[in-house]
N, C-alpha and C positions, 0 to 999 in steps of 0.2 A: 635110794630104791624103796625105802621106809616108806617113804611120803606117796610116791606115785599109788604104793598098796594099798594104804589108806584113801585113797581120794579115788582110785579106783579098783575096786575090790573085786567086781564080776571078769573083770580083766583078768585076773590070775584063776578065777576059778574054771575057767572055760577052757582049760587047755590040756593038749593029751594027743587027742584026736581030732581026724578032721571033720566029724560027728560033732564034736565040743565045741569045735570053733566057729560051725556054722550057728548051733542054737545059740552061743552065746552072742555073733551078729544079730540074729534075729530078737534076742531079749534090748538089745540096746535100741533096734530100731524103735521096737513097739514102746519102749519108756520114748524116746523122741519125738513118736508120733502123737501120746499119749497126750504129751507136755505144751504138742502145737494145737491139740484140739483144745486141750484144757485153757490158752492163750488165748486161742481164736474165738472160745466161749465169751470171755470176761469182756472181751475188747470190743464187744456190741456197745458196752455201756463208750458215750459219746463224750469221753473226756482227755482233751489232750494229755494231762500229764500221766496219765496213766495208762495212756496207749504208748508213750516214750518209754515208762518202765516194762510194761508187760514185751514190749521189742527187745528192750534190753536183755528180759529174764528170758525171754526165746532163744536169744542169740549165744546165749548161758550154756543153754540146754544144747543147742543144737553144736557148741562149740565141746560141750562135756562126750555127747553122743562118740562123735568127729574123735575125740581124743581117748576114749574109751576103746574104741573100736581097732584104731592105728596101733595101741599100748598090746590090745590086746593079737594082734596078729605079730607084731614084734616079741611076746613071752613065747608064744608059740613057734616062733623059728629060731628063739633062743640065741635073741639079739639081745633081750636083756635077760639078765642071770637073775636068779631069785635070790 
Protein backbone atom coordinates (compact mmCIF):
# COMPACT_ATOMS: atom_id res chain seq x y z
CA UNK A 1 0.00 0.00 0.00
CA UNK A 2 3.36 1.99 0.59
CA UNK A 3 4.04 2.05 -2.97
CA UNK A 4 0.64 2.75 -4.61
CA UNK A 5 0.98 6.26 -2.05
CA UNK A 6 4.09 7.02 -3.37
CA UNK A 7 3.37 6.68 -7.13
CA UNK A 8 0.14 8.13 -6.40
CA UNK A 9 -0.22 10.70 -3.82
CA UNK A 10 -3.23 13.04 -5.15
CA UNK A 11 -5.12 9.67 -4.91
CA UNK A 12 -5.20 9.77 -1.07
CA UNK A 13 -5.47 13.24 -0.85
CA UNK A 14 -8.78 13.73 -2.38
CA UNK A 15 -10.82 11.77 -0.29
CA UNK A 16 -13.61 12.48 2.46
CA UNK A 17 -16.12 13.81 0.45
CA UNK A 18 -17.81 13.78 -2.54
CA UNK A 19 -16.77 17.50 -3.04
CA UNK A 20 -13.05 15.91 -2.77
CA UNK A 21 -13.52 13.36 -5.12
CA UNK A 22 -14.98 15.29 -7.79
CA UNK A 23 -11.98 18.03 -7.84
CA UNK A 24 -9.57 15.49 -7.31
CA UNK A 25 -11.09 13.84 -10.89
CA UNK A 26 -10.96 16.96 -12.33
CA UNK A 27 -6.98 17.72 -11.09
CA UNK A 28 -6.15 14.53 -12.84
CA UNK A 29 -8.08 15.12 -15.87
CA UNK A 30 -6.35 18.56 -16.47
CA UNK A 31 -2.62 17.02 -15.70
CA UNK A 32 -3.89 14.38 -18.68
CA UNK A 33 -5.06 16.97 -20.86
CA UNK A 34 -2.21 19.11 -20.02
CA UNK A 35 0.42 16.20 -20.87
CA UNK A 36 -1.60 15.46 -24.51
CA UNK A 37 -1.31 19.02 -25.50
CA UNK A 38 2.19 19.34 -24.18
CA UNK A 39 2.89 15.82 -26.74
CA UNK A 40 0.78 17.12 -29.35
CA UNK A 41 3.18 20.26 -29.28
CA UNK A 42 6.61 18.51 -29.81
CA UNK A 43 5.27 15.94 -32.13
CA UNK A 44 5.08 18.66 -35.12
CA UNK A 45 8.60 18.18 -35.24
CA UNK A 46 8.75 15.41 -38.19
CA UNK A 47 10.71 12.69 -36.91
CA UNK A 48 9.80 9.14 -36.52
CA UNK A 49 11.66 8.24 -33.54
CA UNK A 50 10.58 10.55 -31.66
CA UNK A 51 6.88 10.46 -32.41
CA UNK A 52 7.26 6.51 -31.29
CA UNK A 53 8.51 7.84 -27.86
CA UNK A 54 6.49 10.96 -27.19
CA UNK A 55 3.32 7.96 -28.09
CA UNK A 56 4.79 6.02 -25.70
CA UNK A 57 5.32 8.85 -22.96
CA UNK A 58 1.47 9.72 -23.87
CA UNK A 59 0.23 6.30 -23.27
CA UNK A 60 2.43 6.73 -19.77
CA UNK A 61 0.46 9.66 -18.94
CA UNK A 62 -2.79 8.74 -20.10
CA UNK A 63 -2.25 5.05 -18.37
CA UNK A 64 -1.04 7.09 -14.93
CA UNK A 65 -4.34 9.45 -15.27
CA UNK A 66 -6.61 6.01 -15.84
CA UNK A 67 -4.79 4.51 -12.67
CA UNK A 68 -4.82 7.56 -10.46
CA UNK A 69 -8.31 8.16 -10.87
CA UNK A 70 -9.58 4.24 -10.39
CA UNK A 71 -6.87 4.23 -7.06
CA UNK A 72 -8.44 7.13 -6.20
CA UNK A 73 -12.42 6.14 -6.22
CA UNK A 74 -11.28 2.83 -4.67
CA UNK A 75 -9.55 4.89 -1.12
CA UNK A 76 -12.81 6.66 -1.26
CA UNK A 77 -15.19 3.74 -0.85
CA UNK A 78 -12.70 2.26 1.24
CA UNK A 79 -11.78 -0.73 -0.83
CA UNK A 80 -8.28 -0.07 0.05
CA UNK A 81 -7.41 0.61 3.61
CA UNK A 82 -4.77 3.26 4.40
Amino acid sequence: MDILKKIFPLSWKFTGSVANLIIGVLVYLVVGIIGGVAIALVRIIPLPLLGTILSLIGALIDLYVVGGIVIMFLAHFKVLKD
